[in-house]
ROBAMAR-475261 format. One record per residue: residue in three letters; x, z, y of N, C-alpha, C in turn. Coordinates in steps of 0.1 Angstrom, whole numbers, padded with zeros to 4 digits, always signed. Each point is the difference from the previous one (the first is absolute). Example, Ala and Ser with C-alpha at 12.3 -4.5 7.8 and 13.67 -1.06 7.14 Angstrom:
# ROBAMAR-475261
ALA+0132+0078-0057-0009+0000+0012+0009+0000+0012 SER-0004-0007+0011+0009+0000+0011-0008+0008+0011 
***
This chain:
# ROBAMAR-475261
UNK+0428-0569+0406-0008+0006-0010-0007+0012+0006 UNK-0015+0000-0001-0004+0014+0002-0007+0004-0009 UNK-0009+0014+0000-0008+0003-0006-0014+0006+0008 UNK-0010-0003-0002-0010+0005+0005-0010+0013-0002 UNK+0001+0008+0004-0011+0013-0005-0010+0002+0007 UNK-0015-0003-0004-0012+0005+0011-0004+0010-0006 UNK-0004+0010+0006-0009+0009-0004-0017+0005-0001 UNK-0008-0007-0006-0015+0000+0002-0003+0010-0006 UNK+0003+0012-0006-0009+0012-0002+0016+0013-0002 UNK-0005+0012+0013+0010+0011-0003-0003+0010-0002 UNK-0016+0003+0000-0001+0014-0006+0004+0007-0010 UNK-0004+0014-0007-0001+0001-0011-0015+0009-0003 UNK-0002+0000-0020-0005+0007-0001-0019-0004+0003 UNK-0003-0008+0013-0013-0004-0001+0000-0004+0012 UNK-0007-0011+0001-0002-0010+0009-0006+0009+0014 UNK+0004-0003+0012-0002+0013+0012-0005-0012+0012 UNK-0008-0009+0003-0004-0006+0012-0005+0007+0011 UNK+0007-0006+0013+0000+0006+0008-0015+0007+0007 UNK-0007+0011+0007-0013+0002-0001-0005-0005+0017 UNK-0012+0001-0001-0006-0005+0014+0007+0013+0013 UNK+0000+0009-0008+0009+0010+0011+0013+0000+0005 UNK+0005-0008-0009+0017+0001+0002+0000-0013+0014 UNK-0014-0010-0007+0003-0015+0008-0002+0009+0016 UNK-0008+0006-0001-0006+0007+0011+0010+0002+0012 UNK+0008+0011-0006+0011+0009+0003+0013-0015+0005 UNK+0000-0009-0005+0011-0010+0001-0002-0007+0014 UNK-0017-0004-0002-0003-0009+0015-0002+0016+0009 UNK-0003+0011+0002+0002+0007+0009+0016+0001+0002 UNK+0008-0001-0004+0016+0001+0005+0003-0011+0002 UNK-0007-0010-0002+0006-0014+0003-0006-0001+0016 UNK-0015+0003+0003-0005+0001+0014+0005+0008+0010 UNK+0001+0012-0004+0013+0011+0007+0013-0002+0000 UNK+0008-0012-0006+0010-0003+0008+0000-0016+0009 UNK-0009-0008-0003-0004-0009+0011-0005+0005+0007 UNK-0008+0013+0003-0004+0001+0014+0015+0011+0007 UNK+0008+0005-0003+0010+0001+0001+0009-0008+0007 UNK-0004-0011-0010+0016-0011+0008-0009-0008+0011 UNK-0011+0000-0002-0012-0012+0012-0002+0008+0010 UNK+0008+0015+0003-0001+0012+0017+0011-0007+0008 UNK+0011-0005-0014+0016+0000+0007+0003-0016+0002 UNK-0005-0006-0003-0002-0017-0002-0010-0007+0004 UNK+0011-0011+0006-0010-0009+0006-0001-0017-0008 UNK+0001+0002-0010+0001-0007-0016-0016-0008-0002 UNK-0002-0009-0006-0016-0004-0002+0002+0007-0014 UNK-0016+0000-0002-0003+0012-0010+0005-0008-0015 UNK+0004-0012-0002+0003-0007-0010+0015+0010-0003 UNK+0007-0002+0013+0015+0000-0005+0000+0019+0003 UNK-0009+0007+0004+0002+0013-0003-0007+0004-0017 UNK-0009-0005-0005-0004-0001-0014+0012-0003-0008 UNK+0010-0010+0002+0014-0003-0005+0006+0011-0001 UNK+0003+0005+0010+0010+0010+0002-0009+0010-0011 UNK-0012+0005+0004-0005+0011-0010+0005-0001-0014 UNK-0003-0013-0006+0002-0003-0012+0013+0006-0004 UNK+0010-0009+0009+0014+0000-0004+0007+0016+0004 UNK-0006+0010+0001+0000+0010+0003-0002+0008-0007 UNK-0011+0001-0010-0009+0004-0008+0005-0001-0012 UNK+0007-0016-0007+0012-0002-0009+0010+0005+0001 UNK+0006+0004+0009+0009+0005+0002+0003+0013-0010 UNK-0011+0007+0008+0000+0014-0008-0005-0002-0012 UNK-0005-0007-0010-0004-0002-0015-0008-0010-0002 UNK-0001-0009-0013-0013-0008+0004-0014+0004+0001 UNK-0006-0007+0004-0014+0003+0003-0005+0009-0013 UNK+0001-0002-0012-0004+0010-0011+0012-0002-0012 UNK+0002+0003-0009+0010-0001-0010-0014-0009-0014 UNK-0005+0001+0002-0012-0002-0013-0006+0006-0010 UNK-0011-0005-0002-0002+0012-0013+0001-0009-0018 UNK+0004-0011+0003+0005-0004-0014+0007+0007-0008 UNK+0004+0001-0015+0004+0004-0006+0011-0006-0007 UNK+0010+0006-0010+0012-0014+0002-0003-0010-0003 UNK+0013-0005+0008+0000-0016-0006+0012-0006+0011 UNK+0009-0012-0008+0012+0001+0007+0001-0014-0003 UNK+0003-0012+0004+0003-0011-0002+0014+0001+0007 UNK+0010-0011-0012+0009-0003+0005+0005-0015-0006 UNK+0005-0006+0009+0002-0015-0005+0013-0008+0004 UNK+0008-0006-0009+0011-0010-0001+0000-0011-0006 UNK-0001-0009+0009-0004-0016-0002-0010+0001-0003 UNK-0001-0006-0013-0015-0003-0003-0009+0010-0009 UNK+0011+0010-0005-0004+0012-0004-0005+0013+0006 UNK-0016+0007-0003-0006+0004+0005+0003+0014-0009 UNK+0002+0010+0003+0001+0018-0004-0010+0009+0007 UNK-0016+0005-0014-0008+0008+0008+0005+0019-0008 UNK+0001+0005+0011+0004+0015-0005-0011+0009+0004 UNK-0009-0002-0012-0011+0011+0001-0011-0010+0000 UNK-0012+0007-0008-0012-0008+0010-0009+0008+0003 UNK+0000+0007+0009-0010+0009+0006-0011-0009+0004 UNK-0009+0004+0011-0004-0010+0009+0007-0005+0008 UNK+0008+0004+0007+0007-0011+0007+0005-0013-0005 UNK-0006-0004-0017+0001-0009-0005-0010-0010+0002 UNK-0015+0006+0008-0009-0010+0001+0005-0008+0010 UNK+0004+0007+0015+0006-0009+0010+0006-0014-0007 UNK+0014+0006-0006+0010-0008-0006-0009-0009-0006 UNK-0007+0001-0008-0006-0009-0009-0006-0016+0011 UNK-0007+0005+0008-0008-0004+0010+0011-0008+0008 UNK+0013+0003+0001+0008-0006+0008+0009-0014-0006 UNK-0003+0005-0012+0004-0012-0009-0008-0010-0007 UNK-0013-0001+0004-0006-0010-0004+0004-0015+0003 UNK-0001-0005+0015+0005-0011+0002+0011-0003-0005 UNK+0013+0011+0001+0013-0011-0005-0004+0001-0022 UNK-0008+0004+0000+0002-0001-0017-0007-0007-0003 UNK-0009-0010+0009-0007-0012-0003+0013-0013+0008 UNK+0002+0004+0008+0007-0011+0004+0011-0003-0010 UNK+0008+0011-0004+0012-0002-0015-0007-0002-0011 UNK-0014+0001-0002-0009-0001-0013+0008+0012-0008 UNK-0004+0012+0008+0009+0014-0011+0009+0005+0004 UNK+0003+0011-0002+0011+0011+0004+0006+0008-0013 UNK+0010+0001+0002+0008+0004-0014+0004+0017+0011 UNK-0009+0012-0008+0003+0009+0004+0005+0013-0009 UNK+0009+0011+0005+0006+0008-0006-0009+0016+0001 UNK-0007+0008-0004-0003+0013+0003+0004+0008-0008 UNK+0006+0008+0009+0008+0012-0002-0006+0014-0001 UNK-0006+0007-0008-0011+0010+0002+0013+0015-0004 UNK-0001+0006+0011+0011+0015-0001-0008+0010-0008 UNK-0013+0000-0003-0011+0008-0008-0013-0006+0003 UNK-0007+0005-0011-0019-0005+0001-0006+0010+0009 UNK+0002+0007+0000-0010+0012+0015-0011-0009+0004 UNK-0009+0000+0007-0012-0006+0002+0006-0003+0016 UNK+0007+0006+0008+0005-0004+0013+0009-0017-0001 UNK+0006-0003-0016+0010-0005+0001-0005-0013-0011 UNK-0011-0004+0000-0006-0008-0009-0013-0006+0002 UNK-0007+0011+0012-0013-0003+0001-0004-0008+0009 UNK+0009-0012+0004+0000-0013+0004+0000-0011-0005 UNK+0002+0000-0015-0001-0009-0006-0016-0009-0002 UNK-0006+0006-0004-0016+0000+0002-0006-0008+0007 UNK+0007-0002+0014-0005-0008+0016+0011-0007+0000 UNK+0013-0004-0005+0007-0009+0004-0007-0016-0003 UNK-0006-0009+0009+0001-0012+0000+0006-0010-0012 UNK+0010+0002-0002+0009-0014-0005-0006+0003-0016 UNK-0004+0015-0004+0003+0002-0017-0011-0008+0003 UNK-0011-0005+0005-0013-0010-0003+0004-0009-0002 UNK+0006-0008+0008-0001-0015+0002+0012-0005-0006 UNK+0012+0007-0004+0010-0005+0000+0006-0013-0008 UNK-0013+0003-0011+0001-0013-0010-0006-0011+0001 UNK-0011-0002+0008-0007-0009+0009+0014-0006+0006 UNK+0004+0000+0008+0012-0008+0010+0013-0005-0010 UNK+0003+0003-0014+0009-0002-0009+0009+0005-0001 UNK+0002+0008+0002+0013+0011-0002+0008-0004-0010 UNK+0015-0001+0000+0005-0002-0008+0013+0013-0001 UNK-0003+0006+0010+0010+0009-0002-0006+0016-0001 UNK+0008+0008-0007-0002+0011-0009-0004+0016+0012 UNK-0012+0004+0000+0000+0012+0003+0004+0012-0014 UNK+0010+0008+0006+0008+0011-0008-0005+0012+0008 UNK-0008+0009-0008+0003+0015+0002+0006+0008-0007 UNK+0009+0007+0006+0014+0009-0006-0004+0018+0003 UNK+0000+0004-0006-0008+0013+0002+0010+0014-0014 UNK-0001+0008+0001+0006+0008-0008-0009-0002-0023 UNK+0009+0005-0002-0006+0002-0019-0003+0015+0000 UNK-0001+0008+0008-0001+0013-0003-0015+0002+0004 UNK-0010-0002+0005-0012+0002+0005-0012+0004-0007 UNK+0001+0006-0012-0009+0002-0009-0011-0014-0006 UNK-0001-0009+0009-0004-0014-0001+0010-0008+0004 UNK-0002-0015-0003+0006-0010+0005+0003-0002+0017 UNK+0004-0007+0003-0005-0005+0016-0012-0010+0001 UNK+0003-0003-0013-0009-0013+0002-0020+0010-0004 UNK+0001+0009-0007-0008+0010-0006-0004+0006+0016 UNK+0006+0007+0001-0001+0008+0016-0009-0011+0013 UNK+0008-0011-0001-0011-0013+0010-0010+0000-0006 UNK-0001-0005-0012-0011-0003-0004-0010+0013+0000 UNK+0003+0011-0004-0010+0010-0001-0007+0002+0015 UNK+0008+0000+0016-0010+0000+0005-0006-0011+0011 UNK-0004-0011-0014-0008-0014+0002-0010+0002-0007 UNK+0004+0003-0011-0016+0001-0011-0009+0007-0001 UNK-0012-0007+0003-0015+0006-0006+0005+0016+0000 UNK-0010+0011+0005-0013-0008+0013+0010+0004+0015 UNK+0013+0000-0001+0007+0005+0010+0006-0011+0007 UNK-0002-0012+0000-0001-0012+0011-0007-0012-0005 UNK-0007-0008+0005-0005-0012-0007+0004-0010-0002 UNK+0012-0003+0004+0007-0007-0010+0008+0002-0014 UNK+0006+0000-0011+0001+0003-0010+0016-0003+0002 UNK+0007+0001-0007+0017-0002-0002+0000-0011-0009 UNK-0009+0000-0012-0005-0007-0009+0001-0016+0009 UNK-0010+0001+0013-0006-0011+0007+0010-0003+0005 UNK+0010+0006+0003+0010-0003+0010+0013-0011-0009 UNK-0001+0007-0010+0012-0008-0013-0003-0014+0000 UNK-0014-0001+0001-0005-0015-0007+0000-0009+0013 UNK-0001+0007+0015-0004-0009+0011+0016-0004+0011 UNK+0011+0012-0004+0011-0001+0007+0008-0003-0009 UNK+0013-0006+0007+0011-0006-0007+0006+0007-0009 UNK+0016-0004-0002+0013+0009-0007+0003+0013+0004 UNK-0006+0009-0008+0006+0013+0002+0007+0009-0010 UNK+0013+0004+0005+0005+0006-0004+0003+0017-0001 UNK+0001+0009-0009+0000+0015+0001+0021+0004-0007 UNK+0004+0005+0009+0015+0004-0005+0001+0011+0001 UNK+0002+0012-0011+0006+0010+0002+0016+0002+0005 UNK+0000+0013+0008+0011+0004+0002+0008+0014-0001 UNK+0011+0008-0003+0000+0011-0001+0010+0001+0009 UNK+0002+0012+0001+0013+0009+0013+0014-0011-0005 UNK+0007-0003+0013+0009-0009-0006+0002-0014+0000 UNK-0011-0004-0007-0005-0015+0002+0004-0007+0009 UNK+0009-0010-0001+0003-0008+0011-0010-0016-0003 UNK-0003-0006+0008-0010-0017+0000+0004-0006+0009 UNK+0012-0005-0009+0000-0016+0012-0006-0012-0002 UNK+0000-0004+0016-0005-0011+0000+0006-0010+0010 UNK-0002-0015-0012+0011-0011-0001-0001-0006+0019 UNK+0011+0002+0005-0003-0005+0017-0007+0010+0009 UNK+0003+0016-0009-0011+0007+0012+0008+0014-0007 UNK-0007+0009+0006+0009+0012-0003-0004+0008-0012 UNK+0009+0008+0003+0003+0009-0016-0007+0017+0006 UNK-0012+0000-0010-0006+0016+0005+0002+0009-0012 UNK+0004+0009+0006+0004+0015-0006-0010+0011+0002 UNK-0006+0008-0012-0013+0006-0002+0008+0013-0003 UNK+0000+0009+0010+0001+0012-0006-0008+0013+0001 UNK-0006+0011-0010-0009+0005-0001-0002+0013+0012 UNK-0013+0001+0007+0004+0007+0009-0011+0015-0005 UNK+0002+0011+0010-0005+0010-0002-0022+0003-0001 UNK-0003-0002-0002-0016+0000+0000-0008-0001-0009 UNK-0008+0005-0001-0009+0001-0009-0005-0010-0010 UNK+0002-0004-0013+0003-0011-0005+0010-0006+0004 UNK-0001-0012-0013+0013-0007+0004+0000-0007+0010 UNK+0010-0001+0010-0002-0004+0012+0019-0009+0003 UNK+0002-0013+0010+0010-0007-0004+0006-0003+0013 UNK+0012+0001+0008+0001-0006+0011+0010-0014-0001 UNK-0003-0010+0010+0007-0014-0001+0010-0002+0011 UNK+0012-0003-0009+0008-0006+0009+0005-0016-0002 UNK+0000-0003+0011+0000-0019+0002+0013+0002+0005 UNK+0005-0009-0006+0015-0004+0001+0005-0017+0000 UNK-0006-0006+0013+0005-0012+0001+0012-0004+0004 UNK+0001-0017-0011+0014-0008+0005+0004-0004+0012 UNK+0010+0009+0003+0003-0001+0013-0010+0004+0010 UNK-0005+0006-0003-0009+0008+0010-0002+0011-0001 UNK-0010+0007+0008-0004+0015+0002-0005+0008-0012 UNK+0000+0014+0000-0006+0006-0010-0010+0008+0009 UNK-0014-0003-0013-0008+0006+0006-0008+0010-0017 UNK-0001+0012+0013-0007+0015-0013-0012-0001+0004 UNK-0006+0007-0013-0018+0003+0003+0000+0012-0007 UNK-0001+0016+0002+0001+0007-0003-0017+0005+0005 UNK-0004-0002-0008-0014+0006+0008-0006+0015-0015 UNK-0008+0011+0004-0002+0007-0008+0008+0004-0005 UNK+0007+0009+0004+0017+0010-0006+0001+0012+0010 UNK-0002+0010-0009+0002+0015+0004+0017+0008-0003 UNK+0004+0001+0014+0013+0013-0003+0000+0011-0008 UNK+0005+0000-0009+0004+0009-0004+0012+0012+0012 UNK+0004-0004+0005+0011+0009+0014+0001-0011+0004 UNK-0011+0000+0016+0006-0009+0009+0019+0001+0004 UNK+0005+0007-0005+0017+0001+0008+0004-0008-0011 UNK-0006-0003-0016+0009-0011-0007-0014-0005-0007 UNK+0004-0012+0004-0009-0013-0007+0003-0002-0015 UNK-0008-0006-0001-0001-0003-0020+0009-0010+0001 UNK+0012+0002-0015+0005-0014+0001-0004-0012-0003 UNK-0014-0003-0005-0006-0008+0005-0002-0009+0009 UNK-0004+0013+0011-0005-0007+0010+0015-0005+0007 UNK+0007+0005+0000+0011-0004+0008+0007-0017-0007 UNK+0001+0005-0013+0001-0013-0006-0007-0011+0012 UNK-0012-0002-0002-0009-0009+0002+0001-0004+0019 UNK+0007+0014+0005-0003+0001+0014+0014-0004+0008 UNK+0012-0003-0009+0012-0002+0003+0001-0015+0003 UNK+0007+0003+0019+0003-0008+0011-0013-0014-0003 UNK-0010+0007+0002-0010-0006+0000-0003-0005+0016 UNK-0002-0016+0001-0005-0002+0014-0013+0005+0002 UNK-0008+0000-0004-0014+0000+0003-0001+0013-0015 UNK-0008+0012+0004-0002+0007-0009-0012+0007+0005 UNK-0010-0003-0009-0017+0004+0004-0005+0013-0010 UNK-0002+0007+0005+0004+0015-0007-0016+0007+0000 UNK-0006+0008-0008-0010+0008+0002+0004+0015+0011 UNK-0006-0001+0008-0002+0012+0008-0017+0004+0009 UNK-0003+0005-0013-0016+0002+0002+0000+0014+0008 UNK+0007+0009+0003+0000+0013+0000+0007+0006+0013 UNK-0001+0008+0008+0008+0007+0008+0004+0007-0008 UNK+0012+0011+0001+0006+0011-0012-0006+0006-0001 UNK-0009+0009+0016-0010+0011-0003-0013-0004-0006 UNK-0002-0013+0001-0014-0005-0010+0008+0002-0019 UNK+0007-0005+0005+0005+0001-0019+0003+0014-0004 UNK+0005+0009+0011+0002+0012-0008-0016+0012+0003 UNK-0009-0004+0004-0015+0005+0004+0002+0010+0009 UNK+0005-0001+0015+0001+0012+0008-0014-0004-0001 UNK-0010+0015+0011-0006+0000+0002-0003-0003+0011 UNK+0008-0006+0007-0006-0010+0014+0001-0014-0004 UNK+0000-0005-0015-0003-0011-0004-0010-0002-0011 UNK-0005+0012+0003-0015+0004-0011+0002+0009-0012 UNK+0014+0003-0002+0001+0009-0009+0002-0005-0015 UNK+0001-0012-0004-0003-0007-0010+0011-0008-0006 UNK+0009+0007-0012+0014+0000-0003+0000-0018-0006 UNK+0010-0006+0007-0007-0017-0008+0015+0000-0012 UNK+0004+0009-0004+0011+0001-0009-0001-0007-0015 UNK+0004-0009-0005-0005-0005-0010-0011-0012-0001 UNK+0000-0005+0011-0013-0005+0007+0007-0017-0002 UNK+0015+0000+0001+0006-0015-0001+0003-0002+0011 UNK+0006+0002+0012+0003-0003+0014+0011+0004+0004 UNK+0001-0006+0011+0014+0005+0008-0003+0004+0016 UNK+0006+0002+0006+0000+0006+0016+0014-0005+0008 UNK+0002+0003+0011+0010-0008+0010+0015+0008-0005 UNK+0000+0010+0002+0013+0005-0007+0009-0004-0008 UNK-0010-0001-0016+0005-0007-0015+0003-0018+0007 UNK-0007-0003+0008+0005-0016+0002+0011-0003+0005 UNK+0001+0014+0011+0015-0005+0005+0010+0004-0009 UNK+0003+0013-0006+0012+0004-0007-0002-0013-0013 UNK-0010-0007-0004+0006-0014-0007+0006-0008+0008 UNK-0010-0002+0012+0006-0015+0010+0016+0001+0007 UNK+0004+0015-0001+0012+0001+0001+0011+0000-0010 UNK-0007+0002-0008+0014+0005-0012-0002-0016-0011 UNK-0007-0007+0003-0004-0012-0005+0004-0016+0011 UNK+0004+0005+0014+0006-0006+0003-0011-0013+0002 UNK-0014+0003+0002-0010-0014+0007+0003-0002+0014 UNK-0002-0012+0003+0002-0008+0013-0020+0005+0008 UNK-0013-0003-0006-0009+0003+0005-0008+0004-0007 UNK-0010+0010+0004-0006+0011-0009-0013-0003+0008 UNK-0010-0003-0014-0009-0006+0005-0016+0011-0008 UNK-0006+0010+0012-0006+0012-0007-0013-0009-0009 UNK-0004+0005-0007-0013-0005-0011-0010+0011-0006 UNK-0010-0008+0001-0009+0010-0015-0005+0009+0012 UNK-0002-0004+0011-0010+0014+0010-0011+0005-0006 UNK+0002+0014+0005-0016+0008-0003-0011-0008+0004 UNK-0010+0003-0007-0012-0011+0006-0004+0013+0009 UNK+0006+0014-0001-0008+0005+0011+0009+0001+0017 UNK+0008-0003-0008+0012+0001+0018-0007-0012+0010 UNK+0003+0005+0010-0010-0011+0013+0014-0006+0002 UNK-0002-0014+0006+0012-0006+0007+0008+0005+0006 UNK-0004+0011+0010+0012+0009+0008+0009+0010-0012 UNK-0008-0001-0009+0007+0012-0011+0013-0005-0004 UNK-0006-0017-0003+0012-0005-0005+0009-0005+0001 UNK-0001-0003+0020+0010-0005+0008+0005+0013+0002 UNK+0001+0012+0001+0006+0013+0004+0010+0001-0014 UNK-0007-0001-0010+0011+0003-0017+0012-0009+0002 UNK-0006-0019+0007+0013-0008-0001+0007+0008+0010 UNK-0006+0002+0012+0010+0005+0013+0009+0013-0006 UNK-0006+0010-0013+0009+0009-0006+0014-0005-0008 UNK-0007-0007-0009+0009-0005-0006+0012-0007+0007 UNK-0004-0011+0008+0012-0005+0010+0010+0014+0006 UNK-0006+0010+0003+0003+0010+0007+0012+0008-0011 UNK-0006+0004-0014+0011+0006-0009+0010-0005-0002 UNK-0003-0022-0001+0014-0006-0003+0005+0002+0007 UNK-0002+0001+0012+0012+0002+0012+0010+0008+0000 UNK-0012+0018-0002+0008+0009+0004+0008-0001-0017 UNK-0003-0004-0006+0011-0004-0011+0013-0009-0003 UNK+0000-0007+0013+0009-0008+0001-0001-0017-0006 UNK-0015-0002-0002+0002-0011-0005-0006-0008+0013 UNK+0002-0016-0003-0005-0008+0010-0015-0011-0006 UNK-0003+0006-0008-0014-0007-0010-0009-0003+0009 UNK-0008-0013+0004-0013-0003+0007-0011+0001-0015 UNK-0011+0006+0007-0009+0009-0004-0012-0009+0006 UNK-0008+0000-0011-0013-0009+0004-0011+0007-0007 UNK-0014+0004+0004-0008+0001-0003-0012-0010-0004 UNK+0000-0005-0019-0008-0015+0002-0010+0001+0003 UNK-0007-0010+0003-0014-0004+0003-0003-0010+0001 UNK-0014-0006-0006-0005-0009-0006+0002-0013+0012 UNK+0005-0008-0009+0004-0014+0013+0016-0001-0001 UNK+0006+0012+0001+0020+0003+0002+0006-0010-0008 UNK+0004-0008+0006+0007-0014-0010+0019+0003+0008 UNK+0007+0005-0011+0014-0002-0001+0008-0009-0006 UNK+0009-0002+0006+0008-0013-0006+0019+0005+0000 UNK+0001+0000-0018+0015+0005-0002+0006-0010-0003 
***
């Protein structure tokens, strides 16, 4: 038995694609170290390009992405989306073929808050078109909090409708299948029959905001803690620890260096206190005192460059250490398919 997690959108906050400069800057360090290794080698240029590559991965992937959340996770035939940022169009796009071949997909979305980073993939996902065309017989469920001044189902819909996309929500009821809207509050446990039992508990951020924990039979636990601010990185919310205990796989917001969250002025000066975030510090004193097996960073700045973000994982790995713990530490990015 396993479980599957891909990750197609990890930003936070606003969609950040990569720019013509950055591409720029990538193929100049990719040419400067083939001509590097093509002084000292007598390799054909195929198998020194190899090496570049596998060189180049090494130290981070090629970009982390500028998607926004979005988290698939799947057991058997059960499909779990956590978030729909854009990194939901990908997803959407990736599932056409098998949801014609099954004639339908019976899917789960898990929404931690409405924020526009965390919803505004719905709009471009593929399947809400067609889904009823191919026969669907199985039930799309979105589970989202009761506290939001609107519904969940209110919050989607509001930004579909006139004149703010051209499609309507209205259009969407009458042309796609079974859908379902479930509230949930702090607490809430939802099981499901042959699949796992998830635990919603409320995290720190602006609005109501929800983190998930998946608790499969006989299998791994997996957290989604995205959007949660320390109150004292030295003690975690019991919340979060709730949620984060001996968790295999635990995918955490850390949008922030400490000096970006506390506004030195060699990170512009600009206090992100209250802002809903976390930093490498607050992740370990949970990831230690919570007892996770792999700490998986989330929710990047759209303004941190790739090196920014490989240096925060290489911190954080660095604190667990000098802390005594033994946690593998991953930095996601769009494509990172885990298996617990």
């Amino acid at each position: 038995m396993s479980v599957k997690v891909k990750f197609w959108g990890v930003r936070g906050s606003v969609p950040s694609p990569i720019t013509a400069d950055v591409v720029e800057q990538k193929v100049r360090d990719a040419l400067k170290l083939y001509a590097e290794i093509a002084d000292t080698s007598s390799a054909p240029p195929a198998k020194i390009i190899d090496t570049v590559i596998a060189d180049l991965k090494r130290q981070q992937p090629f970009t982390y992405g500028g998607n926004t959340s979005c988290v698939e996770i799947r057991f058997n035939d059960r499909i779990f989306v956590l978030d729909m940022g854009t990194g939901q169009r990908p997803l959407g796009n990736s599932l056409m073929r098998e949801m014609f071949e099954k004639k339908g997909l019976g899917i789960v979305f898990l929404l931690s808050h409405v924020h526009w980073d965390h919803i505004h993939g719905l709009p471009f996902f593929a399947p809400l078109y067609i889904n009823k065309h191919v026969d669907i017989s199985n039930q799309w469920t979105f589970v989202g909090g009761t506290d939001w001044q609107k519904t969940a189902e209110a919050c989607l819909r509001g930004q579909m409708d006139p004149p703010v996309f051209p499609v309507s929500w209205k259009e969407i009821s009458q042309t796609t299948g079974s859908i379902k809207f479930h509230g949930v509050v702090d607490r809430t446990r939802l099981p499901f029959k042959d699949g796992p039992t998830v635990l919603c508990r409320k995290l720190n951020h602006p609005q109501e905001t929800y983190g998930w924990r998946f608790e499969f039979p006989d299998g791994p636990v997996i957290v989604y803690t995205t959007d949660n601010e320390p109150n004292d990185p030295r003690s975690p919310s019991p919340n979060l620890l709730t949620l984060a205990k001996d968790a295999d796989v635990w995918i955490t917001d850390c949008q922030y260096t400490q000096d970006q969250y506390n506004g030195l002025p060699a990170e512009g000066g600009v206090s992100r206190h209250g802002w809903g975030h976390s930093y490498p510090e607050a992740v370990v004193a949970t990831a230690l005192q919570a007892n996770v097996k792999h700490v998986v960073l989330f929710h990047h700045d759209p303004a941190s460059s790739d090196e920014k973000i490989t240096a925060m994982r290489a911190h954080t790995e660095k604190l667990i250490r000098d802390g005594g713990g033994k946690q593998q530490v991953t930095a996601a990015w769009e494509g990172l398919e885990l298996t617990a």
